[in-house]
MARROGU-528088 format. One record per residue (C-alpha): residue number from 1; x, y, z. Coordinates in steps of 0.1 Angstrom, whole numbers, plus 5000, padded with zeros to 4 digits. Layout:
% MARROGU-528088
(NUM,(X,Y,Z))
...
END
This chain:
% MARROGU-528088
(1,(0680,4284,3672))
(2,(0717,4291,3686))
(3,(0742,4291,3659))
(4,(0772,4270,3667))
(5,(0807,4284,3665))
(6,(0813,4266,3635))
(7,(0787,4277,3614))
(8,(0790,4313,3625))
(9,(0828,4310,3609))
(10,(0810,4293,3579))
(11,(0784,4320,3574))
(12,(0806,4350,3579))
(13,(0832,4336,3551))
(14,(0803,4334,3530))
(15,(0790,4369,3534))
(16,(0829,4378,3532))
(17,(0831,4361,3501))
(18,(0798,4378,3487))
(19,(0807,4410,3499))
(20,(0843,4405,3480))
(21,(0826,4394,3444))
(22,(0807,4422,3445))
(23,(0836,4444,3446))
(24,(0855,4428,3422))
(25,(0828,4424,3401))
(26,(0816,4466,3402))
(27,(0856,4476,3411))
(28,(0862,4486,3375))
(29,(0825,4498,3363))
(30,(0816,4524,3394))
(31,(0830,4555,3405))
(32,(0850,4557,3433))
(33,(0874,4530,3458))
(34,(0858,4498,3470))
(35,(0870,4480,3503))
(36,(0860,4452,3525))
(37,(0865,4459,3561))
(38,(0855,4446,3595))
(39,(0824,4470,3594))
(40,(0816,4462,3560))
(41,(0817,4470,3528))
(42,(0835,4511,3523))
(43,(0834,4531,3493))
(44,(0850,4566,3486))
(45,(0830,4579,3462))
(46,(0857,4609,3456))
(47,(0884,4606,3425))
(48,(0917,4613,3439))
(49,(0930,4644,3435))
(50,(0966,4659,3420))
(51,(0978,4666,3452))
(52,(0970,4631,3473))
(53,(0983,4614,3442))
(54,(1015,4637,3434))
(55,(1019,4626,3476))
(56,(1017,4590,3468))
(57,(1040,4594,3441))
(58,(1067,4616,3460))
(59,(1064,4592,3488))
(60,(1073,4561,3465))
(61,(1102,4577,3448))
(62,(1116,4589,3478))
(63,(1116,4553,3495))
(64,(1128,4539,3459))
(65,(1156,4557,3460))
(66,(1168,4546,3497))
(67,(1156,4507,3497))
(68,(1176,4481,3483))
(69,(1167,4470,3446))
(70,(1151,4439,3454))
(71,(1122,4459,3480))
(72,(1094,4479,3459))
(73,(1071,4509,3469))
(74,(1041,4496,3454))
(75,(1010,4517,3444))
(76,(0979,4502,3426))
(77,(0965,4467,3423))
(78,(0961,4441,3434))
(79,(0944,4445,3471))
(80,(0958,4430,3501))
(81,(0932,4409,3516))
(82,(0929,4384,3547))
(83,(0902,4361,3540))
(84,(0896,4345,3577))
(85,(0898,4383,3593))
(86,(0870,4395,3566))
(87,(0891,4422,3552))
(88,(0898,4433,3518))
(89,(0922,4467,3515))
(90,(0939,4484,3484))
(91,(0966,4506,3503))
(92,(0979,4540,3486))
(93,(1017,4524,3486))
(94,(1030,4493,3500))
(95,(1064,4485,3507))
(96,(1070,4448,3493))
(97,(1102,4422,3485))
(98,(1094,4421,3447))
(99,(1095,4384,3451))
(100,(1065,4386,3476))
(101,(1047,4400,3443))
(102,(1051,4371,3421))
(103,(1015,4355,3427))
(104,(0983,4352,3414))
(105,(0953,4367,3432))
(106,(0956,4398,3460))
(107,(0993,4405,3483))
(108,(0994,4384,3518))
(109,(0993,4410,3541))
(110,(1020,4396,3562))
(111,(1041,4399,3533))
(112,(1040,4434,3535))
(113,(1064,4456,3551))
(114,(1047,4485,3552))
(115,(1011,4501,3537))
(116,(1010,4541,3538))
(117,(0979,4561,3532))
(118,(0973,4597,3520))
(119,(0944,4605,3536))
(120,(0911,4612,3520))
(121,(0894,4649,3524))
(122,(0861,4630,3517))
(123,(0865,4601,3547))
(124,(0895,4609,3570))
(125,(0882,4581,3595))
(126,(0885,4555,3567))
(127,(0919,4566,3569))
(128,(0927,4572,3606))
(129,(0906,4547,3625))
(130,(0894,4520,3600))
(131,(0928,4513,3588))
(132,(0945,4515,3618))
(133,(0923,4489,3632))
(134,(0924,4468,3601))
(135,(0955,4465,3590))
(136,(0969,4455,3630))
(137,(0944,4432,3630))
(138,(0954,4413,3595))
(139,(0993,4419,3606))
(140,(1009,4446,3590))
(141,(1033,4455,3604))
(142,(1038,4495,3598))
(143,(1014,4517,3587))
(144,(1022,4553,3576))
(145,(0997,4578,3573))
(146,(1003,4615,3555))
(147,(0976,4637,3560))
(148,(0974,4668,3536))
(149,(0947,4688,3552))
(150,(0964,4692,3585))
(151,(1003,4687,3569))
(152,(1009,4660,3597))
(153,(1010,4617,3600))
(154,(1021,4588,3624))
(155,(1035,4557,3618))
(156,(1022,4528,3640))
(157,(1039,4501,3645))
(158,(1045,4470,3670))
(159,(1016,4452,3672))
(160,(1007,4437,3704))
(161,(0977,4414,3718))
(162,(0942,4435,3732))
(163,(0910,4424,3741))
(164,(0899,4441,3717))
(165,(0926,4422,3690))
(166,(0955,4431,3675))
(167,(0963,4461,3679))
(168,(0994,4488,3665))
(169,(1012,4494,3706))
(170,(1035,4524,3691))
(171,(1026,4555,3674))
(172,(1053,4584,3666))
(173,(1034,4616,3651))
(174,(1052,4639,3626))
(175,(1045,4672,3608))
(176,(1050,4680,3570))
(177,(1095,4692,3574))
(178,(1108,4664,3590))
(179,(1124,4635,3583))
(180,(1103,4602,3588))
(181,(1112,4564,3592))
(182,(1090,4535,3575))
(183,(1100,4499,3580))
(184,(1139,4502,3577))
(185,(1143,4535,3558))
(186,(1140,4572,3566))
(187,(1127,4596,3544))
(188,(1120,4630,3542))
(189,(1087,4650,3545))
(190,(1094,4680,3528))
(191,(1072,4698,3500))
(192,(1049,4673,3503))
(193,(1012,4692,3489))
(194,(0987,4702,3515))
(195,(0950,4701,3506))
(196,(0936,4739,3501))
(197,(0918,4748,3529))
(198,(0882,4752,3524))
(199,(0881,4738,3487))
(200,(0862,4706,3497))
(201,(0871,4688,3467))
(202,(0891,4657,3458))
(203,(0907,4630,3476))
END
């Protein structure tokens, strides 16, 4: 039997919607980071470590203390999600108008100004090619990326039309030292932590 358009839509928002009471359901019971993406359902099974959070938490200080008071450097709940895309994302930090935080249920992801990522020891690719895909394609439009096992990132930005979707047109690479813009606001990179080599362990 060939599946109309329709009822291809109509099934896939069903299995989203499965998919996304499961992980709201198991978010706060199981070890480890639950997200929806356009491949399915991803979990990081590794608690995150001092060092990816104390980055996290440099990171939104430092963009605190340069962005006007009404903009916020958000880290934690709730997820950003785009039901019709399939995709379901709890970013390290997103830069938000506090006002764009005042609603029930997960952020808009338009809404967002920017989402950055420290990225994982355990699943780098979660980091550096599920989420650049992901977040293009449900319109965010910067995403910053600080890697502490290599001590380098990118921010992408400008998202354009593929065949493939939307897709982030500009990326400018940086290494831990110098001074890197998000959205409207530059920042520096300086004593941010690096994973220790050969440890393994943590996020």
């Amino acid at each position: 039997m060939t599946i109309v358009p329709d009822d291809a839509r109509q099934g896939a928002s069903h299995l989203y919607r499965t998919m996304r009471d499961f992980v709201l359901s198991v978010d706060d019971t199981l070890p480890g980071k639950f997200e929806i993406t356009k491949e399915g359902i991803v979990l990081d099974m590794m608690s995150p470590s001092g060092r990816h959070e104390l980055t996290a938490l440099r990171l939104r200080k430092r963009l605190e203390k340069v962005m006007p008071e009404e903009f916020a450097a958000h880290t934690g709940e709730p997820n950003v999600e785009n039901e019709p895309e399939g995709i379901m994302r709890r970013p390290d930090l997103m830069v938000i108008a506090e006002a764009d935080m005042d609603i029930d249920g997960s952020f808009d992801p338009r809404t967002l100004l920017a989402a950055v990522e420290v990225v994982s020891r355990s699943n780098p690719d979660n980091d550096w090619v599920g989420k650049v895909r992901d977040y293009a394609l449900i319109g965010v439009p910067v995403y910053a990326i600080f890697d502490p096992r290599t001590g380098t990132g990118a921010v992408l930005t400008d998202i354009h039309s593929t065949p493939d979707g939307p897709r982030y047109a500009t990326r400018k690479d940086f290494v831990y030292g110098e001074d890197v813009t998000i959205a409207d606001w530059a920042i520096s990179t300086q004593d941010l932590p690096r994973y220790e080599s050969g440890s393994g362990k943590g996020r």
